[in-house]
C-alpha positions in Angstrom: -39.3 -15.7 -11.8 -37.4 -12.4 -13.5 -35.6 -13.5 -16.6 -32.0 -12.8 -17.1 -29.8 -12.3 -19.8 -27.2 -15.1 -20.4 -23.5 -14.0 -21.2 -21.3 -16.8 -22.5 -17.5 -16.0 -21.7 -14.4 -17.3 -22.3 -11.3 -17.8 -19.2 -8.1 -19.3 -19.9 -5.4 -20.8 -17.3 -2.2 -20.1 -18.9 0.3 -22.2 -16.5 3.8 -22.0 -16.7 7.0 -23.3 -15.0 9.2 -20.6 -14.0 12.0 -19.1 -11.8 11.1 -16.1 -9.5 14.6 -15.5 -8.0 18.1 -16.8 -7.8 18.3 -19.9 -5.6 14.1 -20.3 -5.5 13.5 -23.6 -6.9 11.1 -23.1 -10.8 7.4 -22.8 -9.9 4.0 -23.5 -11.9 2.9 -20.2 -12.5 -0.6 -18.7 -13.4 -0.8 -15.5 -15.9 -3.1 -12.8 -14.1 -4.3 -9.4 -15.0 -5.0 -6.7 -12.5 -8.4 -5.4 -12.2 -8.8 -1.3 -12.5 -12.1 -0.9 -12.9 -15.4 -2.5 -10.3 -16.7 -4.2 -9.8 -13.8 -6.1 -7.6 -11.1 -3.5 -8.9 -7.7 -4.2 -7.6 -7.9 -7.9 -7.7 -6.7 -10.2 -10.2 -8.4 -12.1 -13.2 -7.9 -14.7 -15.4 -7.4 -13.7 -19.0 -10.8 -13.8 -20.8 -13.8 -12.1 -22.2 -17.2 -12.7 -23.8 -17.8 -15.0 -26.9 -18.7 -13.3 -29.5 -21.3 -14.1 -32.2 -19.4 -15.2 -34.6 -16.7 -17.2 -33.5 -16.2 -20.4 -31.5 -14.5 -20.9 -28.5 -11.2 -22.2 -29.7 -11.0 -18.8 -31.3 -12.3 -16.8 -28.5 -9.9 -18.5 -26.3 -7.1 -17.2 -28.9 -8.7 -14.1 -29.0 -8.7 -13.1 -25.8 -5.6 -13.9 -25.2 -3.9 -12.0 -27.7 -5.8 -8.7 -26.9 -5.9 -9.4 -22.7 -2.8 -10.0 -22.2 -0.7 -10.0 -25.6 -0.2 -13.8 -25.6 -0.2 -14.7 -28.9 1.4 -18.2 -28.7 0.7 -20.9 -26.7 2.7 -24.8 -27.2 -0.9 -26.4 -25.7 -4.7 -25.1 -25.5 -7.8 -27.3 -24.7 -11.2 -26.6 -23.1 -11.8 -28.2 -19.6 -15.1 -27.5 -18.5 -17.8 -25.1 -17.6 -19.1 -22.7 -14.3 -22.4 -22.0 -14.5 -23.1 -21.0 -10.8 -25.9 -18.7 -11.4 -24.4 -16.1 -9.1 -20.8 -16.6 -9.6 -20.5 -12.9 -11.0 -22.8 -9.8 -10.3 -25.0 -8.5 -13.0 -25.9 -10.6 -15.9 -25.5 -14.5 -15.6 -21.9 -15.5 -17.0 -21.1 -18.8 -18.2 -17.9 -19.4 -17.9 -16.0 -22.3 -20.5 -12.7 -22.9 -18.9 -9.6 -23.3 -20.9 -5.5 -25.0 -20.2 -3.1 -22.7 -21.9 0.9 -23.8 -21.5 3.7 -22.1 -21.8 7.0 -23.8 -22.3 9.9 -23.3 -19.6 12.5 -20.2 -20.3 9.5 -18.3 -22.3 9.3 -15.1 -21.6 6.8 -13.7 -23.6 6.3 -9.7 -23.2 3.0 -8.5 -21.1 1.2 -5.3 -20.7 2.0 -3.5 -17.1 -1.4 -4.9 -15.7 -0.5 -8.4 -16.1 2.6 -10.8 -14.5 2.9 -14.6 -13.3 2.0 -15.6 -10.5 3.0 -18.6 -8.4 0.4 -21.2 -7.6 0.9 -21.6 -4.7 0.3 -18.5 -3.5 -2.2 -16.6 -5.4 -3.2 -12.4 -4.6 -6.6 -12.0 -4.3 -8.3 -13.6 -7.1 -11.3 -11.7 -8.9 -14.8 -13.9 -8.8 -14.5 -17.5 -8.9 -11.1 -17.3 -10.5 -9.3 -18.6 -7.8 -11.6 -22.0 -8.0 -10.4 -21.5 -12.0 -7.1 -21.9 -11.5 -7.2 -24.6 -9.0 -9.4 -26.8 -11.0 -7.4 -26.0 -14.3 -4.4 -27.1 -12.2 -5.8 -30.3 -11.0 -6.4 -31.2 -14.7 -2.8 -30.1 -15.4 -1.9 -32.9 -12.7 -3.8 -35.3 -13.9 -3.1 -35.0 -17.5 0.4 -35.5 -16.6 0.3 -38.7 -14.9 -1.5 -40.3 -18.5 -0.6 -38.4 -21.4 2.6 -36.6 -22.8 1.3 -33.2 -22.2 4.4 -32.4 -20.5 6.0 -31.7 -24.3 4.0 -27.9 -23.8 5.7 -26.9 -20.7 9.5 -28.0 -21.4 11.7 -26.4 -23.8 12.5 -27.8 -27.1 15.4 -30.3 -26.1 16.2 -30.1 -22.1 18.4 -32.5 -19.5 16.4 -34.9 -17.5 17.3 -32.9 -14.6 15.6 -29.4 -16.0 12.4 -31.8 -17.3 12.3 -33.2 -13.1 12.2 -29.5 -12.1 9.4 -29.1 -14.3 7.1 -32.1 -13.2 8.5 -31.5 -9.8 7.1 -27.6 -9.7 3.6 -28.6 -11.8 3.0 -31.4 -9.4 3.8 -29.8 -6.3 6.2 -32.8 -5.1 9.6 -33.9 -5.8 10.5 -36.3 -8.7 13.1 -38.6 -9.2 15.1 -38.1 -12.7 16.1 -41.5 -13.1 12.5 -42.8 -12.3 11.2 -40.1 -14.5 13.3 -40.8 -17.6 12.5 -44.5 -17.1 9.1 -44.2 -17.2 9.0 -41.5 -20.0 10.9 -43.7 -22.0 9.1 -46.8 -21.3 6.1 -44.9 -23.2 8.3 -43.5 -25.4 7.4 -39.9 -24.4 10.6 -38.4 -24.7 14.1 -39.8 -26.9 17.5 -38.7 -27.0 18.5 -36.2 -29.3 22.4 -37.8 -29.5 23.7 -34.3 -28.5 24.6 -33.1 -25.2 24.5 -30.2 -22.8 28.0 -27.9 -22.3 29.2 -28.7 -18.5 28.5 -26.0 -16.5 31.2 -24.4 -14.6 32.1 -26.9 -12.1 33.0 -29.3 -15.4 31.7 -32.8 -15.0 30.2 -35.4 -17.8 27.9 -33.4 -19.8 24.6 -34.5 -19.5 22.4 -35.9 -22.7 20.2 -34.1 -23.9 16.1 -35.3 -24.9 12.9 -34.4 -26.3 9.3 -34.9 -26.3 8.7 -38.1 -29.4 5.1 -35.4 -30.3 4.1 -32.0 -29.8 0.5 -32.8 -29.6 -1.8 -34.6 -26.9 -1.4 -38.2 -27.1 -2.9 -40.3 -24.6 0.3 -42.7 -23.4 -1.7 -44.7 -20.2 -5.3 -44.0 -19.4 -5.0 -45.6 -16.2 -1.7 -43.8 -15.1 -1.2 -41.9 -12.2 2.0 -40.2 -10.9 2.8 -41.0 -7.4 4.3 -38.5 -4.9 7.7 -39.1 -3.1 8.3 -42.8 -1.4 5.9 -44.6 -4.4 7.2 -45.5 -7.6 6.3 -44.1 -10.8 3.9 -46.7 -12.6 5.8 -48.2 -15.9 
């Protein structure tokens, strides 16, 4: 059997929540790159590169990131897992460690002209396996959201409980219930009031209270949690 050369890289999902027009409901979004050279020129990659010798992947991950796409600031990175299909690129064998990168909501971080958000849901014409990437990265992001507090990387600062539905609403792909969302948040103590409250917007009206994530760092709130979509309950 011919021996190959083994390249180790690094790809990062960088999901976000975000608005693409007025009246268009927020949307998990992808960060892409265009492709202008083959092989596959024209489609759209995930940012990433190769490891190099001398650092790990955490620092790849950063790395890449920073001179890919000019992200220099992520609120929430963590490996998932590895591709090793032996033929999941041409040329050399790559294997791929997959990273989660968040964004918070209302970020707006400047990018080079090869590179925008894309909505999940409906992806260009992915480079490679990149499209399987994303989808399993997402699935994670679904998960993870159902039995930890990772939510704290994708909402702003302090928020309403009606901006923090939009945003488990667009990263699960299925409406959520605000009430049934704070109580459950709560319940875990997740998120806490802040005592302060939102201006009224024009239509006047109670203000509503504003809240926050209790950590900004992963914390494991119900192992055996799952979020439920519309017509279940939330689990306490």
């Amino acid at each position: 059997m011919r021996n190959r050369s083994t390249v180790h890289e690094v790809l990062i999902a960088v999901f976000q929540v975000r608005s693409f027009g007025a009246g268009r409901a927020p949307e998990l979004a992808v960060l892409l790159w265009q492709r202008a050279k083959d092989p596959e020129k024209g489609t759209w990659s995930l940012p990433g590169g190769v490891l190099e010798d001398d650092e790990d992947l955490s620092t790849s991950a950063h790395r890449q990131l920073a001179v890919k796409v000019d992200v220099r600031e992520v609120a929430h990175l963590e490996q998932l897992s590895i591709f090793s299909d032996p033929h999941r690129v041409p040329g050399a064998r790559r294997i791929a460690s997959n990273f989660l990168g968040l964004v918070p909501f209302y970020a707006d971080p400047t990018l080079p002209p090869d590179t925008a958000w894309h909505p999940v849901a409906s992806l260009p014409e992915a480079s490679f396996d990149h499209g399987t990437v994303v989808s399993h990265a997402r699935n994670r992001l679904i998960a993870k959201l159902s039995y930890t507090n990772i939510g704290f990387a994708l909402a702003p600062v302090e928020f309403a409980m009606s901006t923090l539905r939009e945003i488990y609403s667009a990263a699960l792909g299925y409406h959520v219930d605000a009430t049934n969302l704070q109580r459950v948040l709560g319940r875990r103590k997740v998120i806490e009031t802040t005592g302060r409250t939102s201006p009224s917007g024009k239509a006047g009206g109670r203000p509503p209270a504003l809240y926050r994530f209790a950590e900004s760092s992963l914390r494991v709130t119900d192992e055996f949690a799952a979020l439920r979509p519309p017509n279940q309950t939330l689990p306490d």
